[in-house]
C-alpha positions as CSV (number, residue, x, y, z in Angstrom):
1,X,103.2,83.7,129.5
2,X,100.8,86.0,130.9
3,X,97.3,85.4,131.6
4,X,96.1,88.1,129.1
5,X,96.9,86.9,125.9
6,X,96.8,83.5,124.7
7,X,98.8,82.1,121.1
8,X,97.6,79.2,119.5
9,X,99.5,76.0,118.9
10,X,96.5,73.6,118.1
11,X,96.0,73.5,114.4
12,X,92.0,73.3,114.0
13,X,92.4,76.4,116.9
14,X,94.7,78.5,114.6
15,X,91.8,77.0,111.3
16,X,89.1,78.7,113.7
17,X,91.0,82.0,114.5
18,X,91.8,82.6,110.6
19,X,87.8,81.7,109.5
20,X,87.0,84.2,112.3
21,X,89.5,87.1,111.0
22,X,88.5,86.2,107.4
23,X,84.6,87.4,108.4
24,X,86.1,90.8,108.7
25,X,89.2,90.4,106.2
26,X,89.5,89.1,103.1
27,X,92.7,87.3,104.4
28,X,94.0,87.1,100.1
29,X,93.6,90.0,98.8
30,X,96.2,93.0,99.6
31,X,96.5,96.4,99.2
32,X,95.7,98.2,96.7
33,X,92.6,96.2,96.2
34,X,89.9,95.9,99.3
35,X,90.2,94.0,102.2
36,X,87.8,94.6,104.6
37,X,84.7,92.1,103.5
38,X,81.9,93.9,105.7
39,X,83.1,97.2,107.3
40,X,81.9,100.1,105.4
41,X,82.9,103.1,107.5
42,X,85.6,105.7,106.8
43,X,89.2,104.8,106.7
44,X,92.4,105.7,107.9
45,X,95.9,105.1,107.1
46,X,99.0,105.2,109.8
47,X,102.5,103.7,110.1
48,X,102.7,100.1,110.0
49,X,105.2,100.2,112.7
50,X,102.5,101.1,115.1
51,X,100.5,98.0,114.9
52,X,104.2,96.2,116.5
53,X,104.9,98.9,118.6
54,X,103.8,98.0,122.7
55,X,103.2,101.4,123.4
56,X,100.4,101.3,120.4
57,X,98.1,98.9,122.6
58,X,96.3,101.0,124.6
59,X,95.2,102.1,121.5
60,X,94.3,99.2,119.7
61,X,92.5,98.2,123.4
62,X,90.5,101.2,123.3
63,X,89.3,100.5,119.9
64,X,88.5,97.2,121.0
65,X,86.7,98.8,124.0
66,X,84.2,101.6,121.5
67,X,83.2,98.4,120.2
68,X,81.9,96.7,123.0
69,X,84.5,93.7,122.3
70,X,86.3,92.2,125.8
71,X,89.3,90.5,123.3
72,X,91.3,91.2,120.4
73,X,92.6,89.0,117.6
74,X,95.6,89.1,115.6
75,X,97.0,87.6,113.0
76,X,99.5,87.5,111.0
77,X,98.4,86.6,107.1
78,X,101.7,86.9,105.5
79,X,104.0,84.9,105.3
80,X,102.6,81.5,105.8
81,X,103.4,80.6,109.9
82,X,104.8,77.3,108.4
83,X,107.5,78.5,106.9
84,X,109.0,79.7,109.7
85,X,107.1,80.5,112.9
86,X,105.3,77.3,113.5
87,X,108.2,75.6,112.6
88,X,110.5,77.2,115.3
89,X,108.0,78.2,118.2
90,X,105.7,75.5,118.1
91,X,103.5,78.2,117.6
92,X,101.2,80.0,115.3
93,X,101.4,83.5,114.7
94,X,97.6,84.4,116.0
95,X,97.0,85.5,119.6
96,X,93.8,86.8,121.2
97,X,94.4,89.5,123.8
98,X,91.9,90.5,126.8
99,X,91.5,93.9,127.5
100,X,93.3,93.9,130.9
101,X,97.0,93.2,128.4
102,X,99.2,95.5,129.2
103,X,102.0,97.2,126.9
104,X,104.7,94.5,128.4
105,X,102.1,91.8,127.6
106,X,101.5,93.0,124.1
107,X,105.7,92.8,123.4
108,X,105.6,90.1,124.8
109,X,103.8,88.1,122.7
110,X,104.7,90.0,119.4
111,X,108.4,91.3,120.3
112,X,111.8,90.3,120.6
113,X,114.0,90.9,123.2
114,X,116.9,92.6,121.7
115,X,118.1,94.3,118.6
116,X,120.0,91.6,116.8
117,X,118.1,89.2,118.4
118,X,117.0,86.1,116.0
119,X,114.3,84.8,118.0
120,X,111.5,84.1,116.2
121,X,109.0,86.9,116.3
122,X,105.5,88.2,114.9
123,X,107.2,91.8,115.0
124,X,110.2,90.4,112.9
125,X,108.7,88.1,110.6
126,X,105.3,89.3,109.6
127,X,104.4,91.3,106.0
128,X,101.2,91.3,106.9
129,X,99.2,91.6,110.1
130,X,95.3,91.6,110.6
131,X,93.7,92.8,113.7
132,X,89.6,93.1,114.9
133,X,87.8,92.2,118.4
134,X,84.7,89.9,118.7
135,X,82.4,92.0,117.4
136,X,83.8,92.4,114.1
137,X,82.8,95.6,113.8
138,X,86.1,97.5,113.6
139,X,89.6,96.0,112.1
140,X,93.4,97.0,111.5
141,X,94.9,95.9,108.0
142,X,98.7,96.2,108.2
143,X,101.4,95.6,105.2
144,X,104.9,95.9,105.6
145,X,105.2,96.5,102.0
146,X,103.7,100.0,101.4
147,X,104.2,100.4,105.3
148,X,100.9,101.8,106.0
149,X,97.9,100.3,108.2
150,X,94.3,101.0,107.0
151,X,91.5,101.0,110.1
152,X,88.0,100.9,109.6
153,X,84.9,101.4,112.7
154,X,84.3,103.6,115.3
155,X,87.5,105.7,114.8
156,X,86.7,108.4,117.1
157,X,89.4,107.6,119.6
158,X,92.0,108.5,116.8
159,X,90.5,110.9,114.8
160,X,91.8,114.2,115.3
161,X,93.8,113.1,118.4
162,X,96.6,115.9,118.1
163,X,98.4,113.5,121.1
164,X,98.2,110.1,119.5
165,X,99.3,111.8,116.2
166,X,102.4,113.4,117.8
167,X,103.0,109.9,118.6
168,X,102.0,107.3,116.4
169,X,100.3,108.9,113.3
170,X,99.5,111.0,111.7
171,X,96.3,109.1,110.7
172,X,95.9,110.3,107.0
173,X,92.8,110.2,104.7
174,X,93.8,107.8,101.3
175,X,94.5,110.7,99.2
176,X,96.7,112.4,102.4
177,X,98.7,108.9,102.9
178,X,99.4,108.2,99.1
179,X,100.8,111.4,98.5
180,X,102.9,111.9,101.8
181,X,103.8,108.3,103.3
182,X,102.9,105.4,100.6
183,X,104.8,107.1,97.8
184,X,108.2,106.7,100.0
185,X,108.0,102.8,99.9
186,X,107.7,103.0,96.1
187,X,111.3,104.9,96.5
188,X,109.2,107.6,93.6
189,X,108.0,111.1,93.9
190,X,104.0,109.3,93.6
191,X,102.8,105.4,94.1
192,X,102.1,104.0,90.3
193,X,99.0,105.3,88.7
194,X,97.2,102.0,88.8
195,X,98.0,101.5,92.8
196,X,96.9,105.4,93.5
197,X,94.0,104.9,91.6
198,X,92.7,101.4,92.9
199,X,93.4,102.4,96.6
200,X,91.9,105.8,96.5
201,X,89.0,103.8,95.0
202,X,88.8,101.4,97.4
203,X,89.1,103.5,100.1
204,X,87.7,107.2,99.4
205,X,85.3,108.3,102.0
206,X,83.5,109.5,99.0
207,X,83.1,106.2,98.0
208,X,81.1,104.6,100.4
């Protein structure tokens, strides 16, 4: 294991990392409803594929560096690491990553080694991934199910990035991602009224 990231197998360690990620998160709620508890800035929505993807790091490192923050936490909040992580790995599903990680670090400790491969993995078994540095002042939401992320903080480094958006992205507004990317999980022409409705009002610009 590399010297860059660390995963946690002590269980009031793994108690600690989850109280710290629920300061930024409200670790039970999902999407549609809000889950950032203290982060009032604009959002944006990507591909939840990014946030497992190694050559996404230096991304997620460079928001991590905006904020002044020399680590990154992630977690994964769905499913519960007991049922199957912890109980084959001997290790929970949160990791805290300096900034000196690399892409090969980052995979890793999220990947897997091989298509086909059943090893267990964060980048196989999560639904639901949260990710924020010390400071708590910027944060990553991911859900498999809609498979979008949502970030909130000092999104410059993103914003408007034709490169990053060529490819990762495109980073979308609410409105932009319900009607182009979330309505495609929902196998429908539009997300549900109620789900369109309580994300856009959750997490409208306009509504901060």
């Amino acid at each position: 294991m590399s010297n860059s990231y660390s995963a946690v197998a002590d269980y009031g360690e793994y108690r600690e990392f989850c109280d710290r990620v629920n300061e930024v998160f409200d670790i039970s709620s999902r999407l549609p409803r809000q889950v950032f508890r203290r982060i009032r800035t604009e959002s944006l929505f990507g591909p939840y594929d990014d946030v497992i993807d190694p050559e996404f790091w230096p991304v997620i490192a460079n928001l991590a560096k905006l904020h002044g923050d020399d680590k990154v936490f992630l977690l994964v909040v769905d499913p519960d690491p007991r049922e199957y992580y912890l109980r084959e790995t001997g290790l929970y599903p949160a990791v805290s990553f300096s900034l000196t990680a690399s892409e090969e670090d980052y995979w890793e400790a999220v990947g897997f080694d091989s298509v086909g491969d059943v090893k267990p993995s964060i980048a196989l078994s999560s639904e639901v991934i949260a990710l924020t540095g010390e400071s708590g002042r910027w944060g990553c939401w991911a859900e498999r199910s809609p498979e979008v992320a949502v970030y909130r903080g000092d999104l410059s480094g993103i914003k408007g990035n034709d490169e990053l958006a060529k490819r990762f992205g495109p980073f979308r507004s609410v409105v932009d991602s319900l009607s182009i990317d979330i309505s495609r999980s929902f196998r429908s022409d539009s997300a549900p009224g109620w789900y369109s409705e309580e994300l856009t009002a959750n997490y409208d610009d306009k509504n901060l």
